[in-house]
Backbone as a ProteinNet text record, in pm:
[ID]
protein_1_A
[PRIMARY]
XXXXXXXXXXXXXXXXXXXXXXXXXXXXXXXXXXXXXXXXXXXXXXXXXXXXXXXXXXXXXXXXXXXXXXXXXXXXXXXXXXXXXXXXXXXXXXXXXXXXXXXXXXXXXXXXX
[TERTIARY]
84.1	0	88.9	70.9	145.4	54.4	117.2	46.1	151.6	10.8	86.1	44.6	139.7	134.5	7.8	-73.2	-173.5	-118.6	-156.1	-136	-207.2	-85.9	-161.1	-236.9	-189.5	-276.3	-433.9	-480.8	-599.8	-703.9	-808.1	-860.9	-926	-941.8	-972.8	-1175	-1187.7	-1266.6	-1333	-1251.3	-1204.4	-1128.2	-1147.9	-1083.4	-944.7	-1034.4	-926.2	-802.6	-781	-747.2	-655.9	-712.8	-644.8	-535.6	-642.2	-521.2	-376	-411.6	-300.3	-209.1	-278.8	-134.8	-73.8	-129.6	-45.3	67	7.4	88.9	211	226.9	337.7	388.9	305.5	429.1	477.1	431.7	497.2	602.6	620.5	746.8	797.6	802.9	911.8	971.9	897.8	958.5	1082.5	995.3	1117.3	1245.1	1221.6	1351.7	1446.4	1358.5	1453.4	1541.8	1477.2	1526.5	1652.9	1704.3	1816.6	1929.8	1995.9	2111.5	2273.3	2242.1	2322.3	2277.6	2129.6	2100	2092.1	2103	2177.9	2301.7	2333.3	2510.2	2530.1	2660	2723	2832	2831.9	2942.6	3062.4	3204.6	3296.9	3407.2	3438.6	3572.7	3632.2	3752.7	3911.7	3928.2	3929.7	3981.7	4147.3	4220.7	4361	4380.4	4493.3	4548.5	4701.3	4756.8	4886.1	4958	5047.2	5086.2	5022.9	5116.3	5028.9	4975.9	4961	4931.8	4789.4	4733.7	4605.5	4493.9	4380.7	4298.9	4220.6	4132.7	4031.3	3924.4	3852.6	3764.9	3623.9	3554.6	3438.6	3337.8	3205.5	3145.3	2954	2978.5	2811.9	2712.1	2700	2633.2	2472.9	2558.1	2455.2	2406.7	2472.6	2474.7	2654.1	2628.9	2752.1	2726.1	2836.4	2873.1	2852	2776.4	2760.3	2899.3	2953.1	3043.4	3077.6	3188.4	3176.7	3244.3	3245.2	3286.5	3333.4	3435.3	3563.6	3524	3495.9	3421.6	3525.2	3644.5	3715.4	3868.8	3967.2	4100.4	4229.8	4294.1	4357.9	4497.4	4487.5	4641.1	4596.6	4480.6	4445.4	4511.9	4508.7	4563.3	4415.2	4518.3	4395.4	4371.4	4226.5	4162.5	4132.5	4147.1	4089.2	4095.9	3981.3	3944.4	4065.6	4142.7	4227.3	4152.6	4131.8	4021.2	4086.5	4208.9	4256.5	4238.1	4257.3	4237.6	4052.6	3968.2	3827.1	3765	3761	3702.2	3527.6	3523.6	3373.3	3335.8	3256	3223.8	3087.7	3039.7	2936.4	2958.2	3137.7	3155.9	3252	3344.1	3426.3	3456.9	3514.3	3600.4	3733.6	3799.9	3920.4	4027.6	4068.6	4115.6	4294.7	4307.2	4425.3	4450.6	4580.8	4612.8	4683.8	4707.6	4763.4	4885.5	4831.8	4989.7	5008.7	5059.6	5108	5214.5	5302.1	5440.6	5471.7	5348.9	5305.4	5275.3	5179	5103.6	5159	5314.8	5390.8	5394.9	5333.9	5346.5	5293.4	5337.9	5311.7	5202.6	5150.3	5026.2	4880.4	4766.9	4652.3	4560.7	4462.2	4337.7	4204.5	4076	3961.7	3849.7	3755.8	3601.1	3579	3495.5	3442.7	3269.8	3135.9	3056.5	3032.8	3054.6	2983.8	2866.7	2781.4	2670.7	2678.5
-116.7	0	123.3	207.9	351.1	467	536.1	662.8	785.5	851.6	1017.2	1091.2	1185.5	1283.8	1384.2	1388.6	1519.7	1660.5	1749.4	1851	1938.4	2071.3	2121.3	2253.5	2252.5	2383.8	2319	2187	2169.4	2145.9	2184.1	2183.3	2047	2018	1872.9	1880.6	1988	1990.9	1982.7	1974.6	1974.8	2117.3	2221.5	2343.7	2315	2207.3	2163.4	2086.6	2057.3	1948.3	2024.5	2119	2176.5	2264.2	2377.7	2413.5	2361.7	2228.3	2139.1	2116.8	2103.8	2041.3	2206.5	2300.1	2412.5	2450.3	2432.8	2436.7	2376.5	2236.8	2122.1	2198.7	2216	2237	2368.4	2509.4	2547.4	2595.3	2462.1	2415	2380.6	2280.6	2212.7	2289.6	2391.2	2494.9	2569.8	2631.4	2684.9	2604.6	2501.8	2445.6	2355.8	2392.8	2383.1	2510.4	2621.9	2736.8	2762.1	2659.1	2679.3	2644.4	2766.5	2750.5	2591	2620.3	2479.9	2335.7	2341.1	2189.4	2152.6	2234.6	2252.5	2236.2	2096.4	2114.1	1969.8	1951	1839	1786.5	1677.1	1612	1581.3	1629.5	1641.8	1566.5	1448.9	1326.9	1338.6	1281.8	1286	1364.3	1490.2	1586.5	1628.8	1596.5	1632.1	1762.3	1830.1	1928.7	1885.9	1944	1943.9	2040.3	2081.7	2182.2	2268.9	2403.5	2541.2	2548.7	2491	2451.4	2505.5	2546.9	2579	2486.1	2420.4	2324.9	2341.8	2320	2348.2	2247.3	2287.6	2127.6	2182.5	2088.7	2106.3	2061	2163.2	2096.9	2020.4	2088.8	2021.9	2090.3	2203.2	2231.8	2287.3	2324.4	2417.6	2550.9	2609.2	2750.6	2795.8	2892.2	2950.7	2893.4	2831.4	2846.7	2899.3	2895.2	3053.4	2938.1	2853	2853.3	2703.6	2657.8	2525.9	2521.8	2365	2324.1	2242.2	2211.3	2051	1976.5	1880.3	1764.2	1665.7	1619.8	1587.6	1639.7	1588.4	1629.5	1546.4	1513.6	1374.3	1459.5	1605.5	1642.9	1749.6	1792.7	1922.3	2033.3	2047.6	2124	2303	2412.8	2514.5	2536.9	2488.1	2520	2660.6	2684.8	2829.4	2847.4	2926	2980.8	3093.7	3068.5	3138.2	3261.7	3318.4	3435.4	3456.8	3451.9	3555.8	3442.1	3313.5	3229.8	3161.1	3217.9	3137.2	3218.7	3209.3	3298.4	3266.9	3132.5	3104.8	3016.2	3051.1	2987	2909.1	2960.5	2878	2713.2	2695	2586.3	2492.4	2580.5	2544.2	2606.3	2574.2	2650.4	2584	2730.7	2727.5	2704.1	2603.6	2639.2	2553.1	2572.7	2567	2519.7	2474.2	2445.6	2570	2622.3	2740.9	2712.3	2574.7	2553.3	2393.4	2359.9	2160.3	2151.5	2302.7	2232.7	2222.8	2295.9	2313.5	2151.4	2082	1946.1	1850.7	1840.6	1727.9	1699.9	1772.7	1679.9	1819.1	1755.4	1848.3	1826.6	1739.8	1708.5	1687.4	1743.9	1672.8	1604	1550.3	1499.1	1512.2	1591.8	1635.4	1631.3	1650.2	1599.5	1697.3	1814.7	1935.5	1881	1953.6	1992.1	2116.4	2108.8	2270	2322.8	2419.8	2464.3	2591.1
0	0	0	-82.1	-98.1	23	34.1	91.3	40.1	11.3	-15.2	83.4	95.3	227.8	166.4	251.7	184.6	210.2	84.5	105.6	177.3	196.2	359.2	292.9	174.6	114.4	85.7	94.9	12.6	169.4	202.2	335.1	295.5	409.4	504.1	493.3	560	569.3	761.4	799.5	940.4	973.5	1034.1	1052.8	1142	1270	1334.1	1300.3	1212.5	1149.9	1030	953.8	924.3	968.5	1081.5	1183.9	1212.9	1271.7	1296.6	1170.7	1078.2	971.2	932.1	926.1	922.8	1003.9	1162.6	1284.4	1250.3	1226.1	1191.9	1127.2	992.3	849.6	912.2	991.9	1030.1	1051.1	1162.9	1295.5	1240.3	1101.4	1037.9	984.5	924.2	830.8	851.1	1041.2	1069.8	1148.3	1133.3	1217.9	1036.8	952	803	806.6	851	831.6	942.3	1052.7	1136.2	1054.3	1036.8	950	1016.5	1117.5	1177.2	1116.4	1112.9	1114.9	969.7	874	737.1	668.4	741.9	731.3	619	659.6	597.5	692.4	768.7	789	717	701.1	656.1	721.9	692.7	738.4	700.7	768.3	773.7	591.4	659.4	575	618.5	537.6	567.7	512.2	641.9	650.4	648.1	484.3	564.6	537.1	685.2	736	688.6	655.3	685.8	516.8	464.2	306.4	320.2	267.5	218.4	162.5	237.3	125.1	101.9	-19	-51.8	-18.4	66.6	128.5	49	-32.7	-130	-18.3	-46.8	74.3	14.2	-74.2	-163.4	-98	-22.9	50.5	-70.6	-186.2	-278.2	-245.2	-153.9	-135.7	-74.1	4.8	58.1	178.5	255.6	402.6	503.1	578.5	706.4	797.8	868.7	943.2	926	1032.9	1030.1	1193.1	1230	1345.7	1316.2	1432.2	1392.3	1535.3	1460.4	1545.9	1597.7	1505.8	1553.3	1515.5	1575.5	1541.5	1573.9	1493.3	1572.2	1584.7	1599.9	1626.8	1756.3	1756	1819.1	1741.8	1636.4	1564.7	1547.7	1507.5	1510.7	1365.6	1337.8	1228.9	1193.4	1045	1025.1	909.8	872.3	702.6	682.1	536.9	467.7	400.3	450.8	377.7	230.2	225.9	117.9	-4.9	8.6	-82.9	-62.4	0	28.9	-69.5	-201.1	-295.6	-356.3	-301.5	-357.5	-285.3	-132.9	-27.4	-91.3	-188.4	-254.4	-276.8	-347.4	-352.3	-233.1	-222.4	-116.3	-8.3	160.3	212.2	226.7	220	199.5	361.5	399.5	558.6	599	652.3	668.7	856.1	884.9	987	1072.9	1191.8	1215.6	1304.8	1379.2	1450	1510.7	1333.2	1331.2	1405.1	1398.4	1440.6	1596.9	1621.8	1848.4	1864.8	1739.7	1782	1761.3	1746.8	1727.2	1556.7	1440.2	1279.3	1187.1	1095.3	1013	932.3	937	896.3	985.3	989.6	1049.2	940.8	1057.8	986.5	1075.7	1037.3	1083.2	1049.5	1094.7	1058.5	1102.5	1010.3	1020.5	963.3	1062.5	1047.4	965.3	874.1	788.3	718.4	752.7	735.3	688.7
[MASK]
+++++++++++++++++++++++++++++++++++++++++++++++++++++++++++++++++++++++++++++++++++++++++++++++++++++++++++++++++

């Protein structure tokens, strides 16, 4: 058996009922609209040394930020502004201090939204 979701523009015929599916679509709407929960999980993305990378993120718009979820050097992440030229497709980030964390290379899992 299939089911299609009914639409919330076509009335029920129930006010209450309608009410309610507006309410929902709503709430969903706006919690589509939290720019955080709009992200992409990003794995063992290597950094090495103070090299510049271009990490592609598929997001289909621009970037508002990202977070590093993990880090297997504790190394300090950070956007290269001068080379981050089209946050639409990529950000651009770099390591700031491999040679404090023991290597010259890391590897990280950035959340970006």
């Amino acid at each position: 058996m299939s089911f299609i979701a009914p639409d919330i523009n076509l009335p029920t015929g129930d006010s209450r009922q309608d009410l309610s599916r507006r309410n929902v679509s709503d709430a969903i709407d706006s919690i589509r609209d939290i720019a955080i929960i709009n992200g992409v999980l990003l794995e063992d993305v290597a950094l090495r040394g103070t090299t510049t990378v271009r990490v592609y993120h598929n997001l289909g718009r621009a970037y508002r930020g990202y977070i590093v979820v993990s880090n297997n050097k504790g190394t300090t992440v950070a956007v290269d502004e001068a080379t981050n030229q089209d946050s639409s497709t990529y950000i651009a980030l770099q390591s700031l201090d491999n040679s404090a964390s023991g290597g010259s290379d890391s590897t990280v899992s950035l959340w970006v939204f």
